[in-house]
C-alpha positions as CSV (number, residue, x, y, z in Angstrom):
1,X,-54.8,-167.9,49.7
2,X,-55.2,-170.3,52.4
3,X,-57.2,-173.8,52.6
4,X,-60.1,-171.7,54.4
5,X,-60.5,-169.4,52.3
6,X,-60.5,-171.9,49.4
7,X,-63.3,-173.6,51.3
8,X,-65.4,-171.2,52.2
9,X,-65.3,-169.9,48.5
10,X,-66.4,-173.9,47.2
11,X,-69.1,-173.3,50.0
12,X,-70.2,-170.1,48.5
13,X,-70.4,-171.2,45.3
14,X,-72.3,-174.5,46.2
15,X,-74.7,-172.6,48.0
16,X,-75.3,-169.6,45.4
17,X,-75.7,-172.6,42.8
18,X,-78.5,-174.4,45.0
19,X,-80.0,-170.7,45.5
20,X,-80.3,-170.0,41.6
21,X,-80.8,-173.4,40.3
22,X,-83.2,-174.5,43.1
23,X,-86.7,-172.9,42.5
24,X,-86.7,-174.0,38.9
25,X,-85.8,-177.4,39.4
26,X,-88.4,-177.2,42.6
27,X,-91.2,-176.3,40.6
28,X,-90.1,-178.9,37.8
29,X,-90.0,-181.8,39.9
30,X,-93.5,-180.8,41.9
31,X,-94.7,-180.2,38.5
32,X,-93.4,-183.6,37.3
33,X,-94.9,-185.3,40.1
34,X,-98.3,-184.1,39.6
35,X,-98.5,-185.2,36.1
36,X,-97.3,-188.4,37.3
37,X,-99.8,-188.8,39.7
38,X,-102.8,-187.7,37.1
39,X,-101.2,-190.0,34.6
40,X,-100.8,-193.0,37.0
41,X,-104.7,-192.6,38.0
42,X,-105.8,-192.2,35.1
43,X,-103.7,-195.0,33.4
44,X,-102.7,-192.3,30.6
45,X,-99.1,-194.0,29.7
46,X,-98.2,-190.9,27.4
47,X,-94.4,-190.2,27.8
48,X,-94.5,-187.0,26.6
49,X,-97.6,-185.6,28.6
50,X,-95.2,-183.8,31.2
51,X,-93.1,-182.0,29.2
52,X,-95.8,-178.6,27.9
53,X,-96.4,-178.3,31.8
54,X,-92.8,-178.3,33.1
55,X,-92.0,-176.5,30.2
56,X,-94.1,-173.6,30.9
57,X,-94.1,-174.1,35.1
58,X,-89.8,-173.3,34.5
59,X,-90.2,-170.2,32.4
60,X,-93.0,-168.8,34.7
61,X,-90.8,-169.6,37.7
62,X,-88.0,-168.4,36.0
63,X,-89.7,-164.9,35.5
64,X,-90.7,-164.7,38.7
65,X,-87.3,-165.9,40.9
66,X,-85.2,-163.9,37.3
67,X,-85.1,-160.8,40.4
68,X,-83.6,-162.7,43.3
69,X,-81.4,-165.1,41.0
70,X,-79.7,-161.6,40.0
71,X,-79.2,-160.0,43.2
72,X,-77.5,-163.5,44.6
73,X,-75.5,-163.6,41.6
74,X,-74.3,-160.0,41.6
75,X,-73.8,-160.0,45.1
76,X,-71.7,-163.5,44.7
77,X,-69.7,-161.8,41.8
78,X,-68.8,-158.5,43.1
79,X,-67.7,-160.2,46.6
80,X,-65.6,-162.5,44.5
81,X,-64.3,-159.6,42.7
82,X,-63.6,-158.0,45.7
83,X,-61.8,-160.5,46.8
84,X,-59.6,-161.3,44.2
85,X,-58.9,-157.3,44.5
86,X,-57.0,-158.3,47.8
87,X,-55.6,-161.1,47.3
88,X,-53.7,-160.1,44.1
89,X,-52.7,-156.8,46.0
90,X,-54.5,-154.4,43.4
């Protein structure tokens, strides 16, 4: 296994994580600053205020990105599979 192949693998795996990861914590933090926003006109200094509608904004966005989060991930896997197929000669 050389350096390149290291690095493109640390690439992969970066990216796939940013791919997965990234529409829930998008919709968290758009979310997030919303409530900020309606809090900081309103002068509502309630801590906890945020919480019900990321909560619930990460589950629906989880439900509806669950499709495409699976395909990368399988995708990722069985090429890493693959891989590890050739390198270890089997």
């Amino acid at each position: 296994m050389t350096a390149e192949t290291v690095f493109d693998l640390v690439r992969q795996t970066l990216w796939i994580t940013i791919l997965v990861g990234g529409p829930m914590l998008l919709a968290a933090l758009v979310v997030g600053l919303a409530v900020s926003l309606l809090q900081a006109l309103t002068q509502i200094q309630e801590m906890t205020l945020t919480l019900l509608p990321k909560l619930l904004t990460m589950a629906l966005t989880l439900l509806l990105a669950m499709p495409f989060m699976w395909a990368q991930l399988r995708a990722f896997t069985e090429e890493l599979f693959a891989r590890m197929a050739t390198i270890g000669g089997g």
